[in-house]
C-alpha positions as CSV (number, residue, x, y, z in Angstrom):
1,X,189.0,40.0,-11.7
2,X,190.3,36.9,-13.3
3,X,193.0,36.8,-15.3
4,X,190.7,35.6,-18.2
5,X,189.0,39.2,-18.0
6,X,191.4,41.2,-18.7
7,X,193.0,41.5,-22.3
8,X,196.0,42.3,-23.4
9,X,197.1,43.1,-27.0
10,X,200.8,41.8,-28.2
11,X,201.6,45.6,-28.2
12,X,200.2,46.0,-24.8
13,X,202.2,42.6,-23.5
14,X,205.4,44.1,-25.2
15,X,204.9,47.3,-23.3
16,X,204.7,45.4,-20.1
17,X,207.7,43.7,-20.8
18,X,209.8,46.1,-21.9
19,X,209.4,48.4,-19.0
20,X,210.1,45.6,-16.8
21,X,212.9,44.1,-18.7
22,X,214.7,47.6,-19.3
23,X,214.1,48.9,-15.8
24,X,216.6,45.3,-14.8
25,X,218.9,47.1,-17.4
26,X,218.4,50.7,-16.3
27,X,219.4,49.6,-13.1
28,X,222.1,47.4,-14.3
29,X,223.6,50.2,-16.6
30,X,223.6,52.3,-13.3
31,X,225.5,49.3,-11.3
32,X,229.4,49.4,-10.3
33,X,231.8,48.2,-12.8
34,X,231.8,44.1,-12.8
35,X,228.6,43.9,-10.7
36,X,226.5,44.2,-14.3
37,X,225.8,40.8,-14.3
38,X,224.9,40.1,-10.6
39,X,222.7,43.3,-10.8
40,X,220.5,41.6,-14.3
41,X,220.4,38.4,-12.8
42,X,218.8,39.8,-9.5
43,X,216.5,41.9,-11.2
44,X,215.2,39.2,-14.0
45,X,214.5,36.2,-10.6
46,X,212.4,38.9,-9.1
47,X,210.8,39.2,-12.9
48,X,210.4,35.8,-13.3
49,X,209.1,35.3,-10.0
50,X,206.4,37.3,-10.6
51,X,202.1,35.8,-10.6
52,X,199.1,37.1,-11.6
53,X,198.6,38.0,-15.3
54,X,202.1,40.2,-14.7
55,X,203.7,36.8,-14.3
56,X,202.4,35.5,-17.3
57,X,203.3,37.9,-19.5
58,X,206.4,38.6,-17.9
59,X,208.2,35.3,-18.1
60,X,209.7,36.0,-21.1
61,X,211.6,39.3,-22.2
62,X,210.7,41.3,-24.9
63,X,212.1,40.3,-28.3
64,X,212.9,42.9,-31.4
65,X,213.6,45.7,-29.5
66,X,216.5,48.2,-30.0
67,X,217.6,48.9,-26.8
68,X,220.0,51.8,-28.3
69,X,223.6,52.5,-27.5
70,X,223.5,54.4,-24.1
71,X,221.4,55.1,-20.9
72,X,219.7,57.7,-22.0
73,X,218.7,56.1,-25.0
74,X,217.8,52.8,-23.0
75,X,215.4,55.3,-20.1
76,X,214.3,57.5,-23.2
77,X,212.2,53.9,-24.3
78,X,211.7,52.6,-20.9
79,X,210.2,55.1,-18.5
80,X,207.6,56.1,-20.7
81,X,206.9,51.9,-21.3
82,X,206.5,51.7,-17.3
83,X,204.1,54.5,-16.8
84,X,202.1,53.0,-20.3
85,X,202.4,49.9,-18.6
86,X,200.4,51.2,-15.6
87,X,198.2,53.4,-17.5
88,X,196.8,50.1,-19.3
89,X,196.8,47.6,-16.2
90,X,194.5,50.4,-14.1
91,X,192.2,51.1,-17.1
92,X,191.6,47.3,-17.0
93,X,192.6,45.6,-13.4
94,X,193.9,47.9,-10.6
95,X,194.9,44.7,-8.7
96,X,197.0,43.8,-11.5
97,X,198.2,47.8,-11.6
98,X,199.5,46.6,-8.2
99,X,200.9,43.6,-9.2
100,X,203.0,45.2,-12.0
101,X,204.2,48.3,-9.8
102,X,205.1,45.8,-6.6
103,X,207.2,43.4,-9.3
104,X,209.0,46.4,-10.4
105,X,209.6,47.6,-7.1
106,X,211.1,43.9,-6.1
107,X,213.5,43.5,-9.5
108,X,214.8,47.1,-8.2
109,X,215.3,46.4,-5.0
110,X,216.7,43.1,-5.9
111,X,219.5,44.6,-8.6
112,X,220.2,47.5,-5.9
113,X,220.9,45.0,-3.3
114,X,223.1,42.6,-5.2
115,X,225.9,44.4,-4.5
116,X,227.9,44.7,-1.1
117,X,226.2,47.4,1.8
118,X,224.2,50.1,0.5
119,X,223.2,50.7,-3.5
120,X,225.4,53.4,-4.7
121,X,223.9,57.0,-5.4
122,X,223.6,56.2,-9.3
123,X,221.7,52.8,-8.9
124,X,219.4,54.6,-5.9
125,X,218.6,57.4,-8.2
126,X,218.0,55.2,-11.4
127,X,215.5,53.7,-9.2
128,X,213.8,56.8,-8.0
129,X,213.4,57.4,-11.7
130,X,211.7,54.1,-12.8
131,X,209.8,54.7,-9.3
132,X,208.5,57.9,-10.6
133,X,208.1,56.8,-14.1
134,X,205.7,53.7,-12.7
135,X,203.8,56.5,-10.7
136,X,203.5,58.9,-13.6
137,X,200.3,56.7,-14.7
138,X,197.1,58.5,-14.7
């Protein structure tokens, strides 16, 4: 399918993006103190670096929303965005589906890493959550 085939409402592009985008802050929230920064800017190249109608909508973050004042206020809004996300792109493009799950799977892997050695166990389990949230899609 070409990327002209598929369509995408401006709620369906915000819930693209703000799974993506708060999955780079999930995972920065999880990250050691001072390595905030590093851990967003690794996660939002692998965004940006992204093709396909993902790409496209992805190059910019989502604007109005209300990220909330903690974590859990942060995941309770972004997990369920991710598996909507996926839940949309399959109904309409499985390649895209792909595209969307192996972007998030690189900005992870991408904030994890941008610290020294191994991610700690708070950053590796934040990921297993946005991993499961993004295979939560029916």
């Amino acid at each position: 399918m070409s990327i002209t085939s598929i369509t995408l409402t401006d709620q369906d592009k915000l819930t693209l993006r703000t799974g993506a985008w708060g999955a780079v802050s999930l995972m920065s929230a999880a990250g050691a103190a001072g390595s905030a920064h590093k851990v967003a800017t690794h996660g939002s190249i692998a965004l940006t670096s992204a093709t396909g109608l993902v790409g496209h909508v992805l190059t910019k973050a989502p604007k109005g929303v209300k990220w909330g004042k903690s974590t859990a206020d942060l995941a309770d809004q972004v997990l369920p965005a991710l598996t909507a996300a996926m839940s949309l792109l399959k109904a309409q493009d499985a390649a895209e589906a792909d595209n969307f799950r192996s972007t998030i799977t690189v900005a992870i892997e991408a904030s994890a890493r941008s610290g020294k050695g191994q991610p700690s166990p708070t950053m590796a389990e934040m990921a297993r959550k946005i991993t499961e949230a993004l295979d939560a899609a029916k």
